[in-house]
C-alpha positions as CSV (number, residue, x, y, z in Angstrom):
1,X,1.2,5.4,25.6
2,X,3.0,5.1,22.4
3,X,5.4,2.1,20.9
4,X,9.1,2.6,20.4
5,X,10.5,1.3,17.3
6,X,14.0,1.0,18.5
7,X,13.1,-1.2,21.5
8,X,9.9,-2.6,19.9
9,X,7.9,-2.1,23.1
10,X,5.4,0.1,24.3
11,X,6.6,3.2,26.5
12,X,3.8,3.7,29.3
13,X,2.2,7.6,29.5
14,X,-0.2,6.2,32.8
15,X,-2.0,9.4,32.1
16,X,-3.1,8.0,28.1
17,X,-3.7,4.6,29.1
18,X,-7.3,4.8,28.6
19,X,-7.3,7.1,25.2
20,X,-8.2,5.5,22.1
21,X,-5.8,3.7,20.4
22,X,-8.0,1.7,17.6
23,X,-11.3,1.9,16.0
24,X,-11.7,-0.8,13.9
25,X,-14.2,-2.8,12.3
26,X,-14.7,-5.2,14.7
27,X,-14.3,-3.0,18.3
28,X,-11.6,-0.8,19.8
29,X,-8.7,-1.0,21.8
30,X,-7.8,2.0,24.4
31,X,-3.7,1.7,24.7
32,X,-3.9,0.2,27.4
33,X,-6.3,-2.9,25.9
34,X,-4.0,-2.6,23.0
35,X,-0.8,-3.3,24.5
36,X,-2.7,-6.3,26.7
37,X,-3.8,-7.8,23.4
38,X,-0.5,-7.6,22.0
39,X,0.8,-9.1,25.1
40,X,-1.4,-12.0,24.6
41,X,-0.4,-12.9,21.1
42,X,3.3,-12.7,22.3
43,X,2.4,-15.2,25.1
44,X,0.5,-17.3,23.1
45,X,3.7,-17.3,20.3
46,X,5.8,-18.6,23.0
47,X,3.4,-21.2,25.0
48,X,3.2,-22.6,21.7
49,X,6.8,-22.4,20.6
50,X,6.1,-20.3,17.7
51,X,8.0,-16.7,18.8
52,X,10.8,-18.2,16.7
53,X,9.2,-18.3,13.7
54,X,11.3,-16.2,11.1
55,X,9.1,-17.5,8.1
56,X,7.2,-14.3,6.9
57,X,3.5,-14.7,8.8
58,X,0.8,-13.8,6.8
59,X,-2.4,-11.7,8.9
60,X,-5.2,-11.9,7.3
61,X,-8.5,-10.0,7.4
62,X,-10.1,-6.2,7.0
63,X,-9.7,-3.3,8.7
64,X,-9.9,-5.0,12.3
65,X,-8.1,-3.8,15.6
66,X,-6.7,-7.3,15.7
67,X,-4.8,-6.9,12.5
68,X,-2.9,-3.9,14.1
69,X,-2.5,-5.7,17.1
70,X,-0.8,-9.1,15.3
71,X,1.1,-6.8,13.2
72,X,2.5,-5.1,16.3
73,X,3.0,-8.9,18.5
74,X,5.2,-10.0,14.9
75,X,7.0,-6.7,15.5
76,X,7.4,-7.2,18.9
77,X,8.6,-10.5,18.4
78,X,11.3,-9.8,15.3
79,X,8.9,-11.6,13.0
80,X,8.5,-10.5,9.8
81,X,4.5,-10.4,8.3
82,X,3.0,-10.2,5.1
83,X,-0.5,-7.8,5.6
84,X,-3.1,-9.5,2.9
85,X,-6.3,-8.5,2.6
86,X,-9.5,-10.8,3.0
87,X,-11.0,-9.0,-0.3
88,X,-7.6,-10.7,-2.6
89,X,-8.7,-13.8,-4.5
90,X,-7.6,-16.9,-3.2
91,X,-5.5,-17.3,-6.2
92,X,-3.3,-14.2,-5.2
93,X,-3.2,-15.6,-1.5
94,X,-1.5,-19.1,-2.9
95,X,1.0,-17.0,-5.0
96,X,1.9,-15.1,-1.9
97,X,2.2,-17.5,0.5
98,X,4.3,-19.9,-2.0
99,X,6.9,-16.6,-2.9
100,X,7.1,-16.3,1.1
101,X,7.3,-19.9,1.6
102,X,4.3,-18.8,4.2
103,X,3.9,-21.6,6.7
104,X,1.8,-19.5,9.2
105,X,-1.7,-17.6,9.2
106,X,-3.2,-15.5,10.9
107,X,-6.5,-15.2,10.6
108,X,-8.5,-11.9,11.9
109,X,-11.7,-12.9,9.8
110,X,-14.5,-15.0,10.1
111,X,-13.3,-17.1,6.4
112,X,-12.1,-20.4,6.3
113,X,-8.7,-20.9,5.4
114,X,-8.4,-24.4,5.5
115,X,-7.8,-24.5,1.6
116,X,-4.3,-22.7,1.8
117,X,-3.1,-25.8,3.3
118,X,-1.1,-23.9,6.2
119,X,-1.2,-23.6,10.0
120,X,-3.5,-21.2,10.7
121,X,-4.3,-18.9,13.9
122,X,-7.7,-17.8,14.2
123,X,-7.7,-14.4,15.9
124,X,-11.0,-13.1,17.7
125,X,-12.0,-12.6,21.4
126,X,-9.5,-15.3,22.0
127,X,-6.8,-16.9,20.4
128,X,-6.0,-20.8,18.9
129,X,-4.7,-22.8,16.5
130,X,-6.2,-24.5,13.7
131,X,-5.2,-26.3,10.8
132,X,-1.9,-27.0,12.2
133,X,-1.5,-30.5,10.3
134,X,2.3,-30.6,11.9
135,X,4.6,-29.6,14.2
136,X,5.7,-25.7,13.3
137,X,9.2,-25.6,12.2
138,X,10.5,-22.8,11.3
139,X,13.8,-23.1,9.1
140,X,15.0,-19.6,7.9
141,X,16.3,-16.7,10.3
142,X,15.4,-12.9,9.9
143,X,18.9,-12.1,9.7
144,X,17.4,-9.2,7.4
145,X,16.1,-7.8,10.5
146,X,12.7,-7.7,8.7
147,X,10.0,-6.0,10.1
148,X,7.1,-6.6,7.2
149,X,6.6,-7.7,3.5
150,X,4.0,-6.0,0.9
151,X,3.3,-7.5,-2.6
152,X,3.0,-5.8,-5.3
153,X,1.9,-6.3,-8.7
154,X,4.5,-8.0,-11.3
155,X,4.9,-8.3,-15.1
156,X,5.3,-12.0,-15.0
157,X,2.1,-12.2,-13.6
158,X,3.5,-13.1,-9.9
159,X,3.4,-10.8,-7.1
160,X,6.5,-9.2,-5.8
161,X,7.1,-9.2,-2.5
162,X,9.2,-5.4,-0.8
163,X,10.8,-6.5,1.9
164,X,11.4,-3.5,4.5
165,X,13.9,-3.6,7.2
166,X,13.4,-2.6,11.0
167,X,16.1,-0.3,10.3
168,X,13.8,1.3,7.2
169,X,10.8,1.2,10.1
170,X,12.7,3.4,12.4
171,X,14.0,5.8,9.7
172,X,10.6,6.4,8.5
173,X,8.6,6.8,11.9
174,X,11.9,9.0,13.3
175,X,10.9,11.3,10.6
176,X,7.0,10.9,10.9
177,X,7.7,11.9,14.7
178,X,9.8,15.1,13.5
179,X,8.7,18.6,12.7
180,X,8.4,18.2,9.1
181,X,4.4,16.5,10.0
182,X,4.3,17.4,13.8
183,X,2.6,15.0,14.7
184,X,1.0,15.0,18.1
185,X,-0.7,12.3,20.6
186,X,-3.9,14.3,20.2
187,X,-4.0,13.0,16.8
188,X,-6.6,10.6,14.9
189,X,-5.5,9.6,11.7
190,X,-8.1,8.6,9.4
191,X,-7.5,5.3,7.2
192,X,-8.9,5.0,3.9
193,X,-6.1,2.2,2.2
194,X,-6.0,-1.5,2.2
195,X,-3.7,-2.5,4.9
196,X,-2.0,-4.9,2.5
197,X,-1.3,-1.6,0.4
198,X,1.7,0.4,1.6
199,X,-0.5,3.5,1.7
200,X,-1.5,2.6,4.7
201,X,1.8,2.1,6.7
202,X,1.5,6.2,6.9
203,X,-1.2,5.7,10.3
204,X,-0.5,2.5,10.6
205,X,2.9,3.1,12.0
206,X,2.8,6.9,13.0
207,X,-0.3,6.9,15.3
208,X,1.9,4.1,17.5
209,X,4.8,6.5,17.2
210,X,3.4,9.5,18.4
211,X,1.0,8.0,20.8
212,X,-2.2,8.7,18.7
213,X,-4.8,6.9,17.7
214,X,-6.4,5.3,14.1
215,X,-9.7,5.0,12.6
216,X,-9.9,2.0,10.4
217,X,-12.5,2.1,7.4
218,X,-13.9,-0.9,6.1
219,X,-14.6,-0.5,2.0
220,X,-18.2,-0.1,2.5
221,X,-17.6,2.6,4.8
222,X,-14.8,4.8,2.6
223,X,-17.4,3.9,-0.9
224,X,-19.9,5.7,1.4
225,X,-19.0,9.6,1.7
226,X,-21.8,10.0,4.0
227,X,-21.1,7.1,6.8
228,X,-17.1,8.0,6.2
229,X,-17.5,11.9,6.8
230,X,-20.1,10.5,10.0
231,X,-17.5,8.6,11.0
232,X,-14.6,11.7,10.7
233,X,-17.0,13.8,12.8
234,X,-17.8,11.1,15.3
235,X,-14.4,10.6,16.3
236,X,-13.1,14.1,15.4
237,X,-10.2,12.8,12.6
238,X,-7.3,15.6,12.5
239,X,-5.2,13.9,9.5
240,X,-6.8,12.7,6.7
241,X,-4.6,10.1,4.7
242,X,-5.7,9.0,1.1
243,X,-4.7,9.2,-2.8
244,X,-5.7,12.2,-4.6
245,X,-8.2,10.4,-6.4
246,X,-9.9,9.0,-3.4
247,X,-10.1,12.8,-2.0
248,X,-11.3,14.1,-5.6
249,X,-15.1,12.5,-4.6
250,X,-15.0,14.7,-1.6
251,X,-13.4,17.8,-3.0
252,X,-16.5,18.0,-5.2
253,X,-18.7,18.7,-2.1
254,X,-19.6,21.7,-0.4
255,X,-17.9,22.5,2.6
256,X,-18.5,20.2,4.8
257,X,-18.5,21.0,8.8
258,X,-17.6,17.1,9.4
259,X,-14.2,17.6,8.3
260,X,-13.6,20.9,10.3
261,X,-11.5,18.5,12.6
262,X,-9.5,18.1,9.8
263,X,-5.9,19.6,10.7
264,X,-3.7,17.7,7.5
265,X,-4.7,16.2,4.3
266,X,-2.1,13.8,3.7
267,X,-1.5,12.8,-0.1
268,X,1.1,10.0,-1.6
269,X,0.5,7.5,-4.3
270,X,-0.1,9.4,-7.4
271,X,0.1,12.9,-9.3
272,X,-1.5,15.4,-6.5
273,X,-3.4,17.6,-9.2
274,X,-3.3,21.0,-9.0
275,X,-6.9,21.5,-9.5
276,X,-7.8,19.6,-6.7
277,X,-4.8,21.2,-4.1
278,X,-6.6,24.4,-5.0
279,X,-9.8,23.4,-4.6
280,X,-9.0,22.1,-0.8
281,X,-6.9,25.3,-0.2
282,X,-9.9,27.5,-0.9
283,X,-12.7,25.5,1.0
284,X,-10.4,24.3,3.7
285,X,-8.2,27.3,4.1
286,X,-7.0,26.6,7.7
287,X,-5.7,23.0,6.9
288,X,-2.4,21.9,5.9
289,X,-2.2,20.0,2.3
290,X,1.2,17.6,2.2
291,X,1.9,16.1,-0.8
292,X,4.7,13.0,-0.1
293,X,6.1,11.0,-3.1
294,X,8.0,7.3,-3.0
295,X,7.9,3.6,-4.1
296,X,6.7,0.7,-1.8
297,X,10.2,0.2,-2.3
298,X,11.0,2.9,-0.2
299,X,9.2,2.3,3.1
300,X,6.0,4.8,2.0
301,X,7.4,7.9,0.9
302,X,11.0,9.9,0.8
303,X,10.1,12.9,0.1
304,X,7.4,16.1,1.5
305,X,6.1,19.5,0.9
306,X,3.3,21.7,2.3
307,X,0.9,22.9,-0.6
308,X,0.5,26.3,-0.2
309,X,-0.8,29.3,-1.8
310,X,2.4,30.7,-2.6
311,X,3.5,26.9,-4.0
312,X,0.1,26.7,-6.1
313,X,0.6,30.0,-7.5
314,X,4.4,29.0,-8.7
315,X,4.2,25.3,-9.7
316,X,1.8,23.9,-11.8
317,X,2.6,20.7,-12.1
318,X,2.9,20.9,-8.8
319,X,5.9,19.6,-6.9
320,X,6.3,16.1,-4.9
321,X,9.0,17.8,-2.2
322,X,12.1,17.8,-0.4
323,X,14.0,14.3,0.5
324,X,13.7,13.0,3.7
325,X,16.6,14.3,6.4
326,X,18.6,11.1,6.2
327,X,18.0,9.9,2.5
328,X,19.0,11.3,-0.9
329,X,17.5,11.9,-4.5
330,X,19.7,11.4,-7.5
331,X,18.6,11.5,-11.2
332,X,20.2,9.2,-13.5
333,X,19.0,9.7,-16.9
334,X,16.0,11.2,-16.0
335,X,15.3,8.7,-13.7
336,X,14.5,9.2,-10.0
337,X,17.0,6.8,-7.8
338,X,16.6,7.1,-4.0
339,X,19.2,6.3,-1.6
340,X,19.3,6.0,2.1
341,X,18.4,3.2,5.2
342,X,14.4,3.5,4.1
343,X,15.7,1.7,0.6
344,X,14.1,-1.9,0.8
345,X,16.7,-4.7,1.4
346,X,15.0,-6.2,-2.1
347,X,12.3,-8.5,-2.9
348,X,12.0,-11.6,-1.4
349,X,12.9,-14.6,-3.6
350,X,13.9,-12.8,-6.3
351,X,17.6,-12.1,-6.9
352,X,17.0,-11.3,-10.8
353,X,15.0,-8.3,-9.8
354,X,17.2,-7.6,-7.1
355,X,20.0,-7.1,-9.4
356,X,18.1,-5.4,-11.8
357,X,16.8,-2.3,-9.8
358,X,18.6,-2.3,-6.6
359,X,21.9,-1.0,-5.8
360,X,24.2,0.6,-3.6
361,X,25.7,4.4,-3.2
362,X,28.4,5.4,-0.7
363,X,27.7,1.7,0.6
364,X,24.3,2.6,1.4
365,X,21.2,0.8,-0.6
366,X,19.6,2.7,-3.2
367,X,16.5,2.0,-5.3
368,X,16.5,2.5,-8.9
369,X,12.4,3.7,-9.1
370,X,11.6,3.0,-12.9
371,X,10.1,6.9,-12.1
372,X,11.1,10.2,-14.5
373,X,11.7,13.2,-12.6
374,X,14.2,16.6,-12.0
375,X,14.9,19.1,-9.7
376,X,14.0,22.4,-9.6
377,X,14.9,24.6,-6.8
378,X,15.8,21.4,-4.3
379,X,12.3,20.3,-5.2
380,X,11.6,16.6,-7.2
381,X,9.4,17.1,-9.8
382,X,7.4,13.8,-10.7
383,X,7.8,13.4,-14.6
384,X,5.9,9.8,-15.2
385,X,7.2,6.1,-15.8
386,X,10.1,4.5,-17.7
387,X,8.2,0.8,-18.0
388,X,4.9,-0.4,-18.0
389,X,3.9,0.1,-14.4
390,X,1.5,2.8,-13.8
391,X,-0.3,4.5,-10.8
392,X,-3.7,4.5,-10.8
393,X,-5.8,5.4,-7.6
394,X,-2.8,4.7,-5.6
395,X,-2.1,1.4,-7.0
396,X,1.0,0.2,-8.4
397,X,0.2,-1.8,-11.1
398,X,2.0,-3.7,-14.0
399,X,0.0,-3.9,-16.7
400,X,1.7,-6.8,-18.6
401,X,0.7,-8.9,-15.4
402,X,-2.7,-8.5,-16.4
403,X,-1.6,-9.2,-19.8
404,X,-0.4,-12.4,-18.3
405,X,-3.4,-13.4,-16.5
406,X,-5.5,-12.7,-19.5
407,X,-3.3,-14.7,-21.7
408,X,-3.5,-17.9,-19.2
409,X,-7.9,-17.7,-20.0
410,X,-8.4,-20.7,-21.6
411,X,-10.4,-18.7,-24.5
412,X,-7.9,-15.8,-25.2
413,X,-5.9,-16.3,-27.9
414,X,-3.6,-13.0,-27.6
415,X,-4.1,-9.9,-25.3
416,X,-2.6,-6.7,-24.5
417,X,-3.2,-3.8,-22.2
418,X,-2.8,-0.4,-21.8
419,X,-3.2,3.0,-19.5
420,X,-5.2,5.4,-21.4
421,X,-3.7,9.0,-19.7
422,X,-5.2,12.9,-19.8
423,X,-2.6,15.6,-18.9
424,X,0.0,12.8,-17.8
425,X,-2.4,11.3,-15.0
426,X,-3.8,7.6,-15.6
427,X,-7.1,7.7,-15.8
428,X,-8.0,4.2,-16.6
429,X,-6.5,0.6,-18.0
430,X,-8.2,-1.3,-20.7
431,X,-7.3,-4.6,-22.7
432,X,-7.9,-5.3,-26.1
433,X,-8.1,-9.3,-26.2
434,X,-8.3,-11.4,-29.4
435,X,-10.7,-14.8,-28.6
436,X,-9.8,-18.7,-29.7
437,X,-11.7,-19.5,-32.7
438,X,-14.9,-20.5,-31.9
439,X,-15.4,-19.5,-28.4
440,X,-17.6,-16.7,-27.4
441,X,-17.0,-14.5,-24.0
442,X,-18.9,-11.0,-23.6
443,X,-16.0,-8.5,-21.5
444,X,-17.8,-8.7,-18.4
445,X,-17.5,-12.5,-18.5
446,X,-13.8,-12.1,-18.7
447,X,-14.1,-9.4,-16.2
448,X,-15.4,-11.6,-13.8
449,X,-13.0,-14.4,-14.6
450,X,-9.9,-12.1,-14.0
451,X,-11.1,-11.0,-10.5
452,X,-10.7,-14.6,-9.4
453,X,-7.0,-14.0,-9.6
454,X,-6.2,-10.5,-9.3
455,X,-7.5,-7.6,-6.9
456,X,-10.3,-5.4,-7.9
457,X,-7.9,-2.4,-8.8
458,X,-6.3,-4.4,-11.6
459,X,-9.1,-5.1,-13.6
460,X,-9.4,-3.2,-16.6
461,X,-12.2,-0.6,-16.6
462,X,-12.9,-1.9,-20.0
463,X,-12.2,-4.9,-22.6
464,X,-12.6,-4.4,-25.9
465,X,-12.7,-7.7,-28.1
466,X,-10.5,-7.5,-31.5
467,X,-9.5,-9.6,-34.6
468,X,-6.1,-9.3,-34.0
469,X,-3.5,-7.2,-31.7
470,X,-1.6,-4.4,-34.0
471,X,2.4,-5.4,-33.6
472,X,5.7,-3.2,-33.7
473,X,8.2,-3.9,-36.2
474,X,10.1,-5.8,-32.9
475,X,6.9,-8.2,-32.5
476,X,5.9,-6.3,-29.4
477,X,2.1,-5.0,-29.4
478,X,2.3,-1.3,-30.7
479,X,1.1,0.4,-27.5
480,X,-0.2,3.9,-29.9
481,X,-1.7,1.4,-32.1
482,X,-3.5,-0.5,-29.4
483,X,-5.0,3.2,-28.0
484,X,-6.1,4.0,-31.9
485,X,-7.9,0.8,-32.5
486,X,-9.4,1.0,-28.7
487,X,-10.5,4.7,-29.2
488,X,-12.2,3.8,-33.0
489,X,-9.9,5.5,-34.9
């Protein structure tokens, strides 16, 4: 079996029904048990009078089968959801579900919710409804034909929420399905991302597309190479999907026969470095390295090219690929706009930003990245960032939104961050922070206090206290000063 985008149903291959469609943390669905759950959840929407809710949905949880098979009822159904983690801080969780106006949950964990103040469907062995403290009402339309919503980080300290069109969906799994990956049913793609993190919407959406199936990796299990490369073996993963810096911990390893499955190492989110492409070629030798490049705002990635020896020999850096067959690449003063129907339709709730960095070409919508780059023999060549978002393990991430969160401590008096780099490649954010008079915090205090409202991955590896922040000649911190008096120089 496999699910078709265009009708947003599944398309029955009898002969499949019982092949693994999901491994998860909490069980498996064959197809066939995957399209009955998803059948269920669409029932249960309608029983309930809820399959006309257009108000994003958030689903909730980690690495579970259910979440796949809630995302895939909302698709079903044209409802547009929001994937959030169960690891965010319930901080984030209020901010998203007030920029989504979120009146719906649902919940794939075992946490209680009931502080979100929200209807809320809990999502196990069998489905109801909790927390539901009035009649659902739904009062906006998807007349964006949305399919799902990702936050990301922003420099005012709120999340931003991509929106991404069914029409977006079906460009990028049209082009998953095509020869460039080729892609089979025989497939098992191997998860390693958050689900709430765009990474992830490479398996997430192909293995349906092609008929494959997904192995879903809770954290302990991807911080563990041992269980993870037990687990790669067990179910015999052919396409590996991660950031570089995720596969750098297992490049360092001998050969290992439990990756011998291994048909595709699949790479987006950040600088692939040559060093570690090389290092794959020559211990893997009979697998494919693809290196893909593109924004959330972009539905995943726009762009692909097959590492090989002949393209490690010529490029170092190396190159980030070709567009996409039915999407474009244009470089406006150095910087990398993308144009085509996998362009986001915008964020949600914000028509400032809208404004600001999308726009249209040929009267087709066209993202303005924020990213440097050039071309070089019809290849895009990443070239690094025009503002203060960086890429680090994957991650998007402002860093004056954590700038912003430190500046709302009750105890900072004035705060800055910045990404130290090597070679061009992030390799960690720090903040120097400047304390009220007469109040006394040790960095790891303030650590933990900023991980009850952002994720883990925005933290900064290290906060260094200071007398004062070092200021332009404009009143804005002096970012080389700030790395000087970080370093001790």
């Amino acid at each position: 079996m496999k699910y078709c985008f265009h009708k947003k149903t599944f398309i029955a291959q009898h002969e499949q029904a019982d092949q693994l469609a999901i491994s998860g943390t909490e069980g498996t669905f064959t197809w066939k048990e995957f399209e009955v759950k998803v059948s269920e959840i669409i029932a249960f929407f309608k029983v309930h009078e809820l399959d006309q809710a257009f108000n994003p949905i958030i689903i909730y949880g980690h690495k579970n089968a259910a979440m796949l098979a809630a995302m895939y009822a909302c698709m079903s159904m044209n409802i547009p959801y929001i994937p959030v983690d169960s690891s965010y801080p319930t901080n984030r969780v209020s901010k998203i579900i007030a920029a989504a106006q979120t009146n719906l949950i649902i919940n794939t964990s075992s946490a209680d919710l009931k502080e979100f103040h929200t209807s809320e469907i809990v999502l196990n062995q069998s489905i109801t409804i909790v927390n539901r403290p009035k009649p659902f009402k739904s009062h906006l339309s998807n007349v964006l034909d949305l399919v799902y919503i990702i936050f990301t980080s922003g420099s005012t300290g709120e999340p931003k929420g991509v929106q991404i069109s069914n029409e977006a969906v079906q460009s990028f799994t049209k082009w998953m399905s095509s020869e460039d990956f080729r892609f089979s049913n025989k497939d098992v793609f191997i998860n390693t991302a958050l689900l709430s993190f765009d990474l992830s919407v490479f398996e997430v959406m192909t293995f349906a597309a092609v008929g494959a199936s997904i192995v879903l990796n809770a954290k302990e299990e991807t911080s563990d190479q041992s269980v993870l490369l037990n687990k790669i073996d067990k179910y015999q993963g052919t396409v590996w999907v991660s950031t570089p810096s995720f596969a750098f911990l297992y490049s360092r390893l001998e050969e290992d026969e439990r990756l011998k499955s291994i048909h595709t190492f699949l790479f987006c989110g950040e600088i692939l470095p040559h060093n570690l492409a090389k290092t794959l070629r020559i211990k893997y030798n009979n697998t494919k390295i693809v290196n893909t490049y593109g924004p959330t705002e972009a539905t995943v990635a726009t762009t692909i090219i097959n590492i090989t020896d002949e393209i490690l020999e010529k490029y170092n850096p190396l190159p980030v690929g070709k567009c996409k067959m039915d999407s474009e690449l244009l470089i406006v003063d150095e910087e990398i706009i993308i144009v085509g129907p996998n362009v986001s339709v915008g964020y949600i709730n914000r028509p400032d930003l809208n404004m600001e960095k999308f726009i249209s070409r040929d009267k087709q919508r066209a993202f303005k990245t924020g990213d440097k780059g050039y071309l070089e023999n019809g290849l895009l060549f990443f070239n690094g960032r025009n503002d203060d978002m960086v890429k680090l393990h994957g991650y998007r991430i402002e860093i004056n939104e954590i700038t912003s969160v430190l500046h709302n401590l009750p105890y900072v008096f004035q705060a800055a961050t910045v990404a130290l780099e090597r070679g061009g490649v992030v390799k960690k954010i720090v903040s120097l922070v400047t304390l009220k008079p007469n109040e006394h915090k040790t960095s790891q205090e303030i650590k933990e206090d900023l991980k009850m409202t952002i994720p883990d991955y925005m933290v900064p590896a290290d906060i260094k206290l200071v007398t004062e922040i070092p200021l332009n000649q404009n009143g804005k911190a002096d970012k080389k000063a700030l790395i000087k008096l970080y370093m001790g120089k």
